[in-house]
C-alpha positions as CSV (number, residue, x, y, z in Angstrom):
1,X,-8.8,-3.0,-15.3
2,X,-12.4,-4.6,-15.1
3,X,-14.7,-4.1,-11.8
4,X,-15.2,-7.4,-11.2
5,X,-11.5,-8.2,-10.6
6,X,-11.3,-5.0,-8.2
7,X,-14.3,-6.2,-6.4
8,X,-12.5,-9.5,-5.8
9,X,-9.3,-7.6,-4.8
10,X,-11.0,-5.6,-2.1
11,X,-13.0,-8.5,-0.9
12,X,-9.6,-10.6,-0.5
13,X,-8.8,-7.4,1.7
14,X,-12.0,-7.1,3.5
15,X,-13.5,-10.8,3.9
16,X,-10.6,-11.6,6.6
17,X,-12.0,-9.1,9.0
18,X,-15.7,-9.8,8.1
19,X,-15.2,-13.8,9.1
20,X,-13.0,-12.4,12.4
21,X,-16.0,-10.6,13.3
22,X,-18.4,-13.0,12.2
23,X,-16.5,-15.8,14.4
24,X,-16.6,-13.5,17.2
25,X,-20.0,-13.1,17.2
26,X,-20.8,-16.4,17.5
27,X,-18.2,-17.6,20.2
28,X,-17.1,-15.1,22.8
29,X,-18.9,-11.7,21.7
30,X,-22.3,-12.0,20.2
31,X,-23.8,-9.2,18.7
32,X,-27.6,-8.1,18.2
33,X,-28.9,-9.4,15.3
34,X,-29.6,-5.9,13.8
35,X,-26.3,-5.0,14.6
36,X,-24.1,-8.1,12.7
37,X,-26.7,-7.6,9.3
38,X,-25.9,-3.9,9.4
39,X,-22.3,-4.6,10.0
40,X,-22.6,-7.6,6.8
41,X,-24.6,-4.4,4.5
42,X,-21.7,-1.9,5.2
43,X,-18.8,-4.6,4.3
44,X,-20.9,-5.1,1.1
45,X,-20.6,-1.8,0.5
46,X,-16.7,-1.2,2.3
47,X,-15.8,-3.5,-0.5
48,X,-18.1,-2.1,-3.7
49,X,-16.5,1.4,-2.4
50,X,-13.3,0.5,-2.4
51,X,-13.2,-1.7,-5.7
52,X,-14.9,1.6,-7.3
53,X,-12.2,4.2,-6.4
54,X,-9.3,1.9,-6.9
55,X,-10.7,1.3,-10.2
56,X,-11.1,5.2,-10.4
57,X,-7.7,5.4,-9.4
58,X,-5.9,3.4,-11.9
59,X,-7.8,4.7,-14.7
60,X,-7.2,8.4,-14.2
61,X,-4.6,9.0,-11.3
62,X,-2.5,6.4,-12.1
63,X,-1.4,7.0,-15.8
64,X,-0.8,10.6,-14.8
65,X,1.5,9.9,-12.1
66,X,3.2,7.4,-14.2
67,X,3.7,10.2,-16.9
68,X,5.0,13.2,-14.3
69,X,7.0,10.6,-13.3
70,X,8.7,9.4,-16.4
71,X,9.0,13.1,-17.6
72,X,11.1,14.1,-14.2
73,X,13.0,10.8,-14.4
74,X,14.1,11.8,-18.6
75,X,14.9,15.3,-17.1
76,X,18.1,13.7,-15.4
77,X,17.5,16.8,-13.1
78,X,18.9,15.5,-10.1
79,X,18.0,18.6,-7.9
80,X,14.6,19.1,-9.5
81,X,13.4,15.8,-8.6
82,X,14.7,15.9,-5.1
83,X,12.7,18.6,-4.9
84,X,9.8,17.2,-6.2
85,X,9.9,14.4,-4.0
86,X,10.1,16.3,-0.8
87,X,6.7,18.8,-2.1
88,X,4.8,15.4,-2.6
89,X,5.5,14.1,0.2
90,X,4.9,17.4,2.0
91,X,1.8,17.9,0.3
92,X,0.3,14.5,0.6
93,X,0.7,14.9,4.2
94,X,-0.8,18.0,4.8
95,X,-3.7,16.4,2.7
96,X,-4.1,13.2,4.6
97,X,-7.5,13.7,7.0
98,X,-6.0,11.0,9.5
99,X,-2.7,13.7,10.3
100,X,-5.0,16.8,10.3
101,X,-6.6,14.5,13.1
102,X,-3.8,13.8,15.3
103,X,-2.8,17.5,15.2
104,X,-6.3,18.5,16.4
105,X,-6.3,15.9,18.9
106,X,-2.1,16.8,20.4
107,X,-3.8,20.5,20.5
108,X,-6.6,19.8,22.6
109,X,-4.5,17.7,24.7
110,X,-2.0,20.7,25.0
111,X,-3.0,23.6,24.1
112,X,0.2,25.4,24.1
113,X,1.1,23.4,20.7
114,X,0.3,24.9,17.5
115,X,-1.7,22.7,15.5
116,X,-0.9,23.9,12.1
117,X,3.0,24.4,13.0
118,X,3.1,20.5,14.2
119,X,1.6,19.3,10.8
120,X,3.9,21.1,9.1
121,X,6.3,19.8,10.7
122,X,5.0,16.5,10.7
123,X,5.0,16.9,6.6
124,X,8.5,18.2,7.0
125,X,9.7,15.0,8.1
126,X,7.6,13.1,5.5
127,X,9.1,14.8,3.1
128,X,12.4,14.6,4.2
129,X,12.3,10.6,4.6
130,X,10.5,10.3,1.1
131,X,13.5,12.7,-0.5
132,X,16.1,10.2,1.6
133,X,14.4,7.4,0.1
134,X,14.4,8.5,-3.3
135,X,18.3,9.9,-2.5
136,X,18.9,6.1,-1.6
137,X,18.1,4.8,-4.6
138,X,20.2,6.9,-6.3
139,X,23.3,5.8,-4.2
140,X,23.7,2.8,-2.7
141,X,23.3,3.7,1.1
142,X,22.0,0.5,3.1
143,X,18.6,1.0,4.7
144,X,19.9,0.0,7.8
145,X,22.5,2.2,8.2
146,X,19.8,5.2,7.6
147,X,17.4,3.4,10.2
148,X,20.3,2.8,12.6
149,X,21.7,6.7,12.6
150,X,17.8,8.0,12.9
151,X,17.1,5.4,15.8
152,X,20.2,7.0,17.5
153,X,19.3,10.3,17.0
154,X,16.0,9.1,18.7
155,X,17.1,8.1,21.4
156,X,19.5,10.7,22.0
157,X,16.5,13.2,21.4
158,X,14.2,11.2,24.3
159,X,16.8,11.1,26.5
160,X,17.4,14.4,26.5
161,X,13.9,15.9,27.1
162,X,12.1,16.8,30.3
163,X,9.8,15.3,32.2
């Protein structure tokens, strides 16, 4: 768990882009000078941010989930960590900035939807695939079976609804 081997994690993640971009800029859409060094400066720093907080991350999130997670697993409280499952992913969803987004941007779009009532809902479902996925591993239910039923009930759903 050393910086250096995060920094070369996140630049295998970043690098591709940077050299899409780069190539870009000097066949079909070429960039002002200013523009492509500012672009290189903020990958520099995409990828020193990124190795930083994954680094972060397994040092102090990761050993605590791991813990919470063994101590619900010894419980061999079936019920408590379907539970469980279903607040985390609720609660990670309400959390995640990019869903708070989407809400904001449905509302403005139509304004007869209630933000806050479609990201809970949003989380809802989140939370009840992550509790179907965790309820799947304790049986032995086929993904595709799950996936086909839902796609159904999709479809059914969209084919059903007005204009």
């Amino acid at each position: 768990m050393n910086l250096v081997h995060k920094i070369k994690e996140t630049a295998l993640s970043v690098l591709p882009i940077v050299c899409i971009v780069v190539l870009l800029h000097f066949t079909i859409a070429p960039l002002p000078t200013t523009i492509l060094w500012q672009f290189l400066i903020s990958a520099i720093y995409v990828i020193l941010g990124l190795a930083i907080f994954l680094l972060g991350t397994d040092v102090g999130v990761s050993p605590l989930g791991e813990k919470i997670g063994s101590g619900l697993a010894n419980k061999k409280n079936i019920p408590l960590l379907i539970g469980c499952a279903f607040v985390i992913g609720f609660l990670i969803t309400i959390a995640e900035p990019d869903v708070q987004i989407f809400a904001n941007q449905i509302t403005s779009v139509f304004p007869v939807i209630n933000g806050n009532f479609l990201l809970c809902m949003i989380a809802c479902g989140i939370g009840f695939f992550v509790t179907l996925g965790l309820i799947r591993s304790f049986t032995s239910i086929k993904l595709k079976y799950i996936l086909l039923f839902f796609y159904v009930v999709i479809f059914v759903i969209a084919f059903n609804t007005p204009q």
